[in-house]
C-alpha positions as CSV (number, residue, x, y, z in Angstrom):
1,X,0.0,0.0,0.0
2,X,1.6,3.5,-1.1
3,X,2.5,6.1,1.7
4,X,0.2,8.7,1.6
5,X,0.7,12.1,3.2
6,X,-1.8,15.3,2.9
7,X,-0.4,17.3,0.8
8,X,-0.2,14.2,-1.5
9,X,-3.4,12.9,-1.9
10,X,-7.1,14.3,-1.4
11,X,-7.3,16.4,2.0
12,X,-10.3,13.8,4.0
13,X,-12.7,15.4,6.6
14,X,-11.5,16.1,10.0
15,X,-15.0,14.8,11.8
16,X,-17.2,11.7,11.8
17,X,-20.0,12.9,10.7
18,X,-17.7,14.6,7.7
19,X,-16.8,11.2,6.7
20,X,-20.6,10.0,6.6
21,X,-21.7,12.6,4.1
22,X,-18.3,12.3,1.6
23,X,-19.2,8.7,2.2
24,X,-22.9,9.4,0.6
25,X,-21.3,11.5,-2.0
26,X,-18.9,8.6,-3.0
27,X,-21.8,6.1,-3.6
28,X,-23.2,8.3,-6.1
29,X,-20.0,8.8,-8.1
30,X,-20.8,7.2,-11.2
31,X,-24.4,8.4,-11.2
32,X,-23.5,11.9,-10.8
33,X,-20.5,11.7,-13.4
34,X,-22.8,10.4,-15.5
35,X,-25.7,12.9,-15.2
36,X,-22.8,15.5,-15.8
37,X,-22.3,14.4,-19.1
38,X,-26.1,14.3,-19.6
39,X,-26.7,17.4,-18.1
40,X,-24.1,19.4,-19.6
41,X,-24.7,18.4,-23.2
42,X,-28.4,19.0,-22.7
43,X,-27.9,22.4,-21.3
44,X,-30.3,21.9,-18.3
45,X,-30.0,21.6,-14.4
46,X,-29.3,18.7,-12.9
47,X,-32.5,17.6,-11.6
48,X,-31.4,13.9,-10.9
49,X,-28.7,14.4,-9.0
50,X,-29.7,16.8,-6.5
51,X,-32.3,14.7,-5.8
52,X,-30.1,12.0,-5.4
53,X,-28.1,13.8,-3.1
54,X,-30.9,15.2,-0.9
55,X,-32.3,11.7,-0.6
56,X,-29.0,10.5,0.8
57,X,-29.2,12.9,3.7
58,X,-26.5,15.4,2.1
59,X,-28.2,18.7,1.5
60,X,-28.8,18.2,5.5
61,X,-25.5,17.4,6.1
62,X,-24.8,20.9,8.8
63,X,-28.4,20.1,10.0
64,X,-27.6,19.1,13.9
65,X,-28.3,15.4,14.1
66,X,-31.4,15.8,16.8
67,X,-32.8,17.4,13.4
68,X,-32.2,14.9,11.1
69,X,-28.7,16.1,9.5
70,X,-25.7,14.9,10.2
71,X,-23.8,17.2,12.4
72,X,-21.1,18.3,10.1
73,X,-19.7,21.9,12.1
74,X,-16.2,22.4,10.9
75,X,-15.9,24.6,7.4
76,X,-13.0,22.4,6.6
77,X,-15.5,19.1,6.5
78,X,-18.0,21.1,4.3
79,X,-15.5,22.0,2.0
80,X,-14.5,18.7,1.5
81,X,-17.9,17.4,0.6
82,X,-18.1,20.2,-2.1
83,X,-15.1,18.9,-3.5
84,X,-16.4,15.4,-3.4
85,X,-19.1,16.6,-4.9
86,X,-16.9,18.6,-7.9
87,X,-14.9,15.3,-8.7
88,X,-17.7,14.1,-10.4
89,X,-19.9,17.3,-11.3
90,X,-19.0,20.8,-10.6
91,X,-22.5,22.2,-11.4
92,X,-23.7,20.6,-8.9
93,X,-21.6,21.0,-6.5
94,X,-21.6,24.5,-7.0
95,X,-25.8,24.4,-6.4
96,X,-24.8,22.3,-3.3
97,X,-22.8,25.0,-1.9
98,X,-25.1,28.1,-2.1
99,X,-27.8,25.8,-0.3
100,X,-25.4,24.2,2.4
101,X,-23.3,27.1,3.5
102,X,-26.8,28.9,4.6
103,X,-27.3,26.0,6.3
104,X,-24.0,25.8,8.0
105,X,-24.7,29.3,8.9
106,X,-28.1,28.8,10.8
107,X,-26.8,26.2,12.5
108,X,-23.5,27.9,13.6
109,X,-26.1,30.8,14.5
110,X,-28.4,27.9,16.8
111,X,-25.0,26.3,18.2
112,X,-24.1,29.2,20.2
113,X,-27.7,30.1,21.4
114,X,-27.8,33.5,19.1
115,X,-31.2,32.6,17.3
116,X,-33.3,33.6,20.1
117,X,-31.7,37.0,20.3
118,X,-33.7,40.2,18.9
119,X,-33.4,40.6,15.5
120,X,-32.7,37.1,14.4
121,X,-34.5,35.0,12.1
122,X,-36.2,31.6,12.9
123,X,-32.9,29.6,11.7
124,X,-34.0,26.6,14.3
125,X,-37.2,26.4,12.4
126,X,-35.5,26.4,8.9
127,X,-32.6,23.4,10.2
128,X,-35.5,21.5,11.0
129,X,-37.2,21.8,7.6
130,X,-33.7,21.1,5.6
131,X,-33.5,18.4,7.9
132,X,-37.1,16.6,7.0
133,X,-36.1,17.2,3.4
134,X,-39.0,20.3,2.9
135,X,-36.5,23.1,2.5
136,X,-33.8,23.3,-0.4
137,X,-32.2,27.2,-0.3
138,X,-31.2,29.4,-2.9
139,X,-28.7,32.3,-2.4
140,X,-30.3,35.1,-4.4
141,X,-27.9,37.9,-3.6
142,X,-26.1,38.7,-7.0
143,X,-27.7,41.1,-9.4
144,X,-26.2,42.9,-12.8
145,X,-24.2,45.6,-12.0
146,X,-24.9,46.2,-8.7
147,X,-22.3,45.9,-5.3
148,X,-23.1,44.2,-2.2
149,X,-24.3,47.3,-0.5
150,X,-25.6,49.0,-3.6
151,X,-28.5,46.7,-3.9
152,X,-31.6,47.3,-6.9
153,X,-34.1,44.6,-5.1
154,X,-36.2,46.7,-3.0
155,X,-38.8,45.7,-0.1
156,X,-41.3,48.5,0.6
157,X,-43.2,48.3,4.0
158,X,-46.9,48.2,3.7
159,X,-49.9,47.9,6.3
160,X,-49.3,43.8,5.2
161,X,-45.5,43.2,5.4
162,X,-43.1,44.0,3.0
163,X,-43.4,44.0,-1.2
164,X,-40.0,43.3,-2.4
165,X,-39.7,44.2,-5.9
166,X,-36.4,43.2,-7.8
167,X,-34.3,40.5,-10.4
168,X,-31.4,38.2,-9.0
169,X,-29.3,36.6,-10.8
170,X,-26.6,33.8,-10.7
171,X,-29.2,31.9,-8.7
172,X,-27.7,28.4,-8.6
173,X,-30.1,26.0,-7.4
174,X,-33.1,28.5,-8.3
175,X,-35.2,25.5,-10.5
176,X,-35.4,23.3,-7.1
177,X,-35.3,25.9,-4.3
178,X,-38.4,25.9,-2.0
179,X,-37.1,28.9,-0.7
180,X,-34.8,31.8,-1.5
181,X,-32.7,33.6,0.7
182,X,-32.4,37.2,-0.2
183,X,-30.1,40.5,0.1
184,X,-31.9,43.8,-0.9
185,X,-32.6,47.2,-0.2
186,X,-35.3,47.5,2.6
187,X,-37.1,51.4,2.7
188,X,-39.3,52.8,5.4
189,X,-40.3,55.8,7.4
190,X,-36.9,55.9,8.6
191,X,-34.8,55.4,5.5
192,X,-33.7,52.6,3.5
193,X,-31.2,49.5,5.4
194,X,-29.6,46.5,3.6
195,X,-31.7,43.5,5.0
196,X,-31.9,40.3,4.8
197,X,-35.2,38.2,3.8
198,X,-36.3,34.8,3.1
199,X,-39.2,34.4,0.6
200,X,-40.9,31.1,-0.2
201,X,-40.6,30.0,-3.6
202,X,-44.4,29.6,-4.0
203,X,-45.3,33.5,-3.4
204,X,-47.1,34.9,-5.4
205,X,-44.7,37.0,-7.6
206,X,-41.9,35.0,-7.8
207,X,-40.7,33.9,-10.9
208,X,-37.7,31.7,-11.8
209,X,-36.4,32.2,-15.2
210,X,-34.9,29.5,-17.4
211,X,-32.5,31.9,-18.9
212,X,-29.1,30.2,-17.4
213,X,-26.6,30.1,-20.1
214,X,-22.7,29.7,-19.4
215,X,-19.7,28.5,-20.6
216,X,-19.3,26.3,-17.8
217,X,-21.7,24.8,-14.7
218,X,-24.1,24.3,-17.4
219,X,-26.2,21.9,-14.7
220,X,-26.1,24.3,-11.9
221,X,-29.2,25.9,-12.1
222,X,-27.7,29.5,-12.2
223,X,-30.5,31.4,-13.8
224,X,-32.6,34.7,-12.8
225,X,-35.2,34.7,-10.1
226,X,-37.7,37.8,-10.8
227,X,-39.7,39.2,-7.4
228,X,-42.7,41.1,-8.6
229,X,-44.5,42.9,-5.7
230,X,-44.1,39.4,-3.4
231,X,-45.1,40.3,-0.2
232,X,-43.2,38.7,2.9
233,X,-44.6,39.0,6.4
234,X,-43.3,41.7,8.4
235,X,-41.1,39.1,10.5
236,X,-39.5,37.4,7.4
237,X,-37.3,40.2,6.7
238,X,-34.0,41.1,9.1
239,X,-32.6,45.0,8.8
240,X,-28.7,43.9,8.6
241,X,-26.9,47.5,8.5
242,X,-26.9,51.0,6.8
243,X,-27.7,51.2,3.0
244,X,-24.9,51.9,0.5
245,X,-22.4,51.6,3.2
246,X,-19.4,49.6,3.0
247,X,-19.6,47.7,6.8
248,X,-16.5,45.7,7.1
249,X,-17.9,43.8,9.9
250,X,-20.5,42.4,7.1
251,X,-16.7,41.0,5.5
252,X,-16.8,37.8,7.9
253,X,-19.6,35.8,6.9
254,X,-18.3,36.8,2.8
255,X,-15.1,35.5,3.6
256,X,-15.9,32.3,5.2
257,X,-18.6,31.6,2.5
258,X,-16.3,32.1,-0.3
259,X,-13.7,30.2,1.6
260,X,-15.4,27.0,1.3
261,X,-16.3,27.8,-2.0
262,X,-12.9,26.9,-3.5
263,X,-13.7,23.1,-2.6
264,X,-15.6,23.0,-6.1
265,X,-12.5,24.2,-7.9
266,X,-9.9,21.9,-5.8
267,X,-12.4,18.7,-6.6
268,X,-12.4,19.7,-10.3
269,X,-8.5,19.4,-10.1
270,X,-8.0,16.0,-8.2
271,X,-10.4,14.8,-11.0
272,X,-8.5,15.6,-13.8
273,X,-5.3,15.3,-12.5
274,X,-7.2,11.5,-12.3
275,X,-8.3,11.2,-15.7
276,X,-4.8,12.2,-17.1
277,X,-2.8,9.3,-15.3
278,X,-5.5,7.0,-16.2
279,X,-4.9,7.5,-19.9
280,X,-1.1,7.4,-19.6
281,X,-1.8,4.0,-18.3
282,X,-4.6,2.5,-21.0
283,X,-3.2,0.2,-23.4
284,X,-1.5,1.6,-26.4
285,X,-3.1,3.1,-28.9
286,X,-1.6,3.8,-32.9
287,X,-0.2,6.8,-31.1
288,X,1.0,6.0,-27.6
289,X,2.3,8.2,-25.1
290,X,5.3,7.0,-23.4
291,X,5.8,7.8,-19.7
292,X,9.6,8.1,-19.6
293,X,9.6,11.3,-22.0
294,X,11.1,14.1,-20.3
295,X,7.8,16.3,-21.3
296,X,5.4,14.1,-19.9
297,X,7.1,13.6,-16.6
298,X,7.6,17.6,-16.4
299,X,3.5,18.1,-17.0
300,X,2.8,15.3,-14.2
301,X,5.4,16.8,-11.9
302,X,3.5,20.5,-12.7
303,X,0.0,19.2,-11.8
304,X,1.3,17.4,-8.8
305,X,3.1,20.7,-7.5
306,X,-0.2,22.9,-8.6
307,X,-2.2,20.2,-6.3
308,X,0.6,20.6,-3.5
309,X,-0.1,24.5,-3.1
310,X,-3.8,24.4,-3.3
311,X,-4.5,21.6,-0.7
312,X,-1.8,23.2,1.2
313,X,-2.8,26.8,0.8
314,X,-6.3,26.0,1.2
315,X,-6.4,23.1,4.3
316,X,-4.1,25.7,6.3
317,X,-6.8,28.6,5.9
318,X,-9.7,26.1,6.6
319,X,-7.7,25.4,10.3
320,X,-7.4,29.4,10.5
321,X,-11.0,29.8,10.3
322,X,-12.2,26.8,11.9
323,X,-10.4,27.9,15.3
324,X,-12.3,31.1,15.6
325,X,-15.6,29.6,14.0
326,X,-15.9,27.0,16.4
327,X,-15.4,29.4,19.4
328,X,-17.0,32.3,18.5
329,X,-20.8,33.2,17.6
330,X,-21.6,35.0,14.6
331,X,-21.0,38.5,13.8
332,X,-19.0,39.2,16.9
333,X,-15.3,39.7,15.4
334,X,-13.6,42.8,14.9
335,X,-13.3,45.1,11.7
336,X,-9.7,44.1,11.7
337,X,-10.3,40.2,12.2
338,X,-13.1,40.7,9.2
339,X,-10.9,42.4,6.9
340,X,-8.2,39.7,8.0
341,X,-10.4,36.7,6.8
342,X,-11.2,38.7,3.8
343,X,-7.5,39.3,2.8
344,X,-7.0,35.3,3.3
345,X,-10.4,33.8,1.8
346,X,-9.3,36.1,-1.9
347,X,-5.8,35.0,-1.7
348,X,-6.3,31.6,-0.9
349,X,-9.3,31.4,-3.7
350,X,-6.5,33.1,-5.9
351,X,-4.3,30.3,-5.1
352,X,-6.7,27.5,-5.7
353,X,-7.9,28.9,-8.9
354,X,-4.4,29.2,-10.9
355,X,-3.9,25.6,-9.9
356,X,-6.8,24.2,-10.5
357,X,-6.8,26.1,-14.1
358,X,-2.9,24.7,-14.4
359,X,-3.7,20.9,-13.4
360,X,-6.7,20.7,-15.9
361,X,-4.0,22.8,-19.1
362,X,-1.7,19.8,-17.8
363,X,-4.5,16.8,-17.9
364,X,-5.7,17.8,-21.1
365,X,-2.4,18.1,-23.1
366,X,-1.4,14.5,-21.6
367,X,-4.6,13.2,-22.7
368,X,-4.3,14.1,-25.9
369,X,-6.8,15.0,-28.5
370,X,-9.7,13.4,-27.2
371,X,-10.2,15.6,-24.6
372,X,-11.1,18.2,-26.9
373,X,-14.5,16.9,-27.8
374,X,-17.2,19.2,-26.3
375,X,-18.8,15.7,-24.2
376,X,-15.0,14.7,-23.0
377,X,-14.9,15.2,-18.9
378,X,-11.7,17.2,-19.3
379,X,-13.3,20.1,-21.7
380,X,-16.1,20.3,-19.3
381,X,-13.5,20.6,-16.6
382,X,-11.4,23.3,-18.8
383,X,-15.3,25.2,-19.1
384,X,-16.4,24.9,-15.7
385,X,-12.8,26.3,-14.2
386,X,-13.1,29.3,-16.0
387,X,-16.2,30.1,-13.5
388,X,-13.6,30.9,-10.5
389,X,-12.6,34.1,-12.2
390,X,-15.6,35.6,-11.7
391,X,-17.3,33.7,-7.8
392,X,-15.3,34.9,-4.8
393,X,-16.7,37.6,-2.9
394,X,-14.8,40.5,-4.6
395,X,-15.5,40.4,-8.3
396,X,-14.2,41.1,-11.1
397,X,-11.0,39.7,-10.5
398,X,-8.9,43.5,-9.9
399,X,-11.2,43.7,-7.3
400,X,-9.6,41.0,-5.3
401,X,-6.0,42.3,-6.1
402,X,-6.8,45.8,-4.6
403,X,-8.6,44.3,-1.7
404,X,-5.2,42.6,-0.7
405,X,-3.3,45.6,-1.6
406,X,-5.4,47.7,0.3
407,X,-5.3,45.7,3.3
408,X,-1.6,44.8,3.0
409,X,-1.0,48.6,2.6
410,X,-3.1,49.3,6.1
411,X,-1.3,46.8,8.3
């Protein structure tokens, strides 16, 4: 049996219950690789396999297990299960993620007792329902041109609640969510707030589009979801800060949901870096590739040492944020610890990205020709990468470089 060290071979979940749901994910390999090819040459989301995977317990994976999840906690363990996930379909791994980090969150936010504080959202009552299988969530945040704190989406308060008018976009998971778990611009007597909201999917008003058309994560679900005077009960919607205002404190929960996010892009490397060594070592063909040339050694070497820096690089932040996650309750840490997090989540995603992008250049050029064709898994791979450019929490990608500057400049 080969040695096998950490930086050396897929990083494994620190926890039990971690195990259990990369476990799940594994029995479903083929099935989900297989429904990727499907999926992505159809152009449509990937019905099958989420429901696969919410069958086997994993969209309730952060649920706490007196719910009916499985107790995962640590961020390290759910980014581990995304990249599980990635190894055999990126799309949906990437609809996995915007569903089970809000998850993670509410149950971090139950854990340490903060959901029956003022101000706070039934997140108890939500865990429950992801953990009976009656709630799938969709991250509606993003919308076309706009910043975090510069919102279009608008919720109006009337004598009923609030009418939230808006369009999101980039809504992966948006053709299954039951509910969607909105960012928008909340006016009243008193001014307008940023605030949070969550809106059932069957209110009258909403409307998910079919309009999701990328390069890559063709399965994922990522289309618009239009909000046409929907109106949310007075209690459904949480005032989170000023409007338009940049609140750095706001930077934590960004960071550690973008951390975890890079799991999709380190699973989509381990898998290619995978199929490349499995054709060096298929019989040979009229053209065979010989393993003792000097070039093919070099591009193996290359994706090893990509792999190296992003497990490394990216199991080392996971620690960092783990040991103040597990100690502290939400929304507690300082400006400087936010902007801190910040700094390391967009270099680390930096990182992870030009390796990931690297390892699958590598893959493809020792796999030859064939893995040109638009159904081959490694020019899915080479379409799907492209997507981390544009999905960390500062975007487009200059944004992250003066982020880093700016913070490396203030220390």
């Amino acid at each position: 049996m080969p040695i096998s060290l950490s930086l050396n071979s897929e990083l494994r979940p620190a926890t039990t219950s971690g195990e259990q749901a990369v476990a799940a994910v594994a029995k479903l390999h083929d099935f989900l690789a297989e429904q990727a090819r499907i999926t992505d040459q159809e152009g449509r989301f990937a019905h099958e396999s989420v429901e696969a995977l919410a069958e086997a317990g994993v969209f309730a994976a952060t649920v706490p297990v007196e719910l009916g999840g499985l107790g995962v906690e640590r961020l390290h363990d759910l980014t581990m299960i995304t990249a599980r996930i990635a190894r055999a379909d990126a799309s949906v791994a990437v609809a996995y993620y915007m569903h089970i980090a809000l998850a993670w969150y509410f149950a971090r936010v139950v854990r340490f007792g903060a959901d029956t504080e003022p101000g706070y959202l039934p997140r108890r009552e939500w865990l429950e329902a992801i953990g009976e299988r009656r709630m799938l969530l969709c991250s509606a945040v993003a919308e076309r041109g706009a910043d975090y704190w510069n919102l279009a989406t608008t919720a109006t308060a009337s004598y009923n609640g609030w009418a939230v008018n808006g369009r999101k976009i980039l809504a992966s998971l948006s053709p299954a969510a039951t509910h969607f778990y909105c960012r928008l611009k909340a006016e009243r007597g008193d001014g307008a707030h940023l605030a949070s909201a969550m809106i059932p999917a069957d209110t009258p008003g909403v409307h998910v589009e079919d309009d999701w058309d990328g390069l890559g994560l063709r399965g994922s679900g990522s289309g618009s979801v239009v909000f046409s005077d929907c109106v949310v009960p007075e209690e459904a919607l949480l005032v989170r800060g000023p409007w338009g205002k940049r609140d750095a404190g706001m930077l934590e929960g960004r960071a550690v949901s973008g951390m975890g996010l890079n799991g999709v892009y380190l699973g989509l490397a381990e898998a290619a870096r995978d199929l490349a060594l499995e054709s060096l070592s298929r019989p040979a063909s009229s053209r065979p590739r010989t393993t003792t040339s000097s070039s093919v050694r070099t591009a193996i070497a290359e994706m090893e040492i990509a792999l190296t820096a992003a497990r490394g690089t990216l199991a080392t932040a996971l620690q960092d944020f783990d040991s103040y996650l597990l100690l502290n309750k939400p929304q507690v840490v300082t400006d400087d610890m936010s902007r801190a997090m910040m700094k390391e989540c967009q270099s680390v995603s930096l990182v992870v990205e030009r390796a990931a992008v690297a390892v699958i250049d590598h893959a493809m050029r020792l796999t030859g020709g064939a893995s040109y064709q638009a159904r081959h898994p490694l020019a899915r791979a080479y379409r799907d990468v492209r997507a981390a450019a544009f999905m960390p929490p500062y975007s487009p990608p200059e944004e992250a470089a003066d982020f880093i500057a700016e913070t490396s400049l203030a220390d």
